[in-house]
C-alpha positions in Angstrom: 110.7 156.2 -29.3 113.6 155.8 -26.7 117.3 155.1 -27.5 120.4 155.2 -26.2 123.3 157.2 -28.0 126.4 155.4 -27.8 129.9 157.6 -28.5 133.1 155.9 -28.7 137.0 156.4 -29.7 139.3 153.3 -30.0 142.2 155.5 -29.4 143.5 158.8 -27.8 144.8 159.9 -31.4 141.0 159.4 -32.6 140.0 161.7 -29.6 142.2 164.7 -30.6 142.0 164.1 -34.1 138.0 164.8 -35.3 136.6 162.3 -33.1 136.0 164.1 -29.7 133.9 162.4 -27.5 132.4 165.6 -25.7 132.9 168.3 -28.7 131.8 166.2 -31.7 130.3 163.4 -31.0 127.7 163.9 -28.0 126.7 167.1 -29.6 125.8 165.8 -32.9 123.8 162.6 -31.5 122.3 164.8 -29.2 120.7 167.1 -31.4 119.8 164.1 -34.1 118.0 162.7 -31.1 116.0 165.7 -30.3 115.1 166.3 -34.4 113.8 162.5 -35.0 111.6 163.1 -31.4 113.8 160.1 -29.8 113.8 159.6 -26.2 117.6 159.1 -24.9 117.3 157.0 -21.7 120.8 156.5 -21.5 124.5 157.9 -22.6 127.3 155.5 -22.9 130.5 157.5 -23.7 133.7 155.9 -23.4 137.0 155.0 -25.4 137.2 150.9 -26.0 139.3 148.9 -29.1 136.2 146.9 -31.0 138.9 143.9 -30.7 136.0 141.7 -29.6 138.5 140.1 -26.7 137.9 143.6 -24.4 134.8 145.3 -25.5 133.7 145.3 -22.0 132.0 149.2 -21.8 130.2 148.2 -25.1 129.0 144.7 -24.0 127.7 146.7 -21.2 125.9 148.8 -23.5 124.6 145.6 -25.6 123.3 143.8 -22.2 121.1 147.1 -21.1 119.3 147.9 -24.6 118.9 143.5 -24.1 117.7 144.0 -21.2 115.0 147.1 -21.6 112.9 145.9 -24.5 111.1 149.6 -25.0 114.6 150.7 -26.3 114.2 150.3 -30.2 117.5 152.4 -31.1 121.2 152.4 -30.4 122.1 156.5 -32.0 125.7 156.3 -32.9 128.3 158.8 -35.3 129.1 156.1 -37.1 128.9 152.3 -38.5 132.3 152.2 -37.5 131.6 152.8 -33.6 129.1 150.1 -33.3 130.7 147.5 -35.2 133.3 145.0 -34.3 136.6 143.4 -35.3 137.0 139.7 -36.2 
């Protein structure tokens, strides 16, 4: 099954405290990826607020799974990284 594994940080803080991008996050989605047999067809790694007014690298993210039907997950390290504020 393909997916895409999307890591995010709102913040620098989030980044240097337990959050990492690179040492934490990719890692661990990595190797869930590889365990379940999914097939990661893209990485989008970035730091973003979820206020929905500049959620530009994850609307990017949103418009290519859209846009490439054979994708059936989005891998994340948590809810929170995927979901937005209202």
């Amino acid at each position: 099954m393909k997916a895409v594994i999307l890591t995010r940080v709102s913040t620098l803080k989030q980044e240097k405290e337990g959050l990492s991008l690179k040492d934490i996050q990719l890692p661990e989605l990595g190797d869930y990826a590889t365990k379940r047999d999914f097939e990661v067809v893209k990485e989008f790694v970035f730091s973003e607020s979820a206020d929905y007014k500049i959620r530009k690298k994850f609307n990017t993210m949103i418009d290519f799974v859209k846009g490439n039907e054979d994708i059936k997950a989005i891998i994340s390290y948590r809810v929170d990284r995927i979901t937005r504020n209202y």
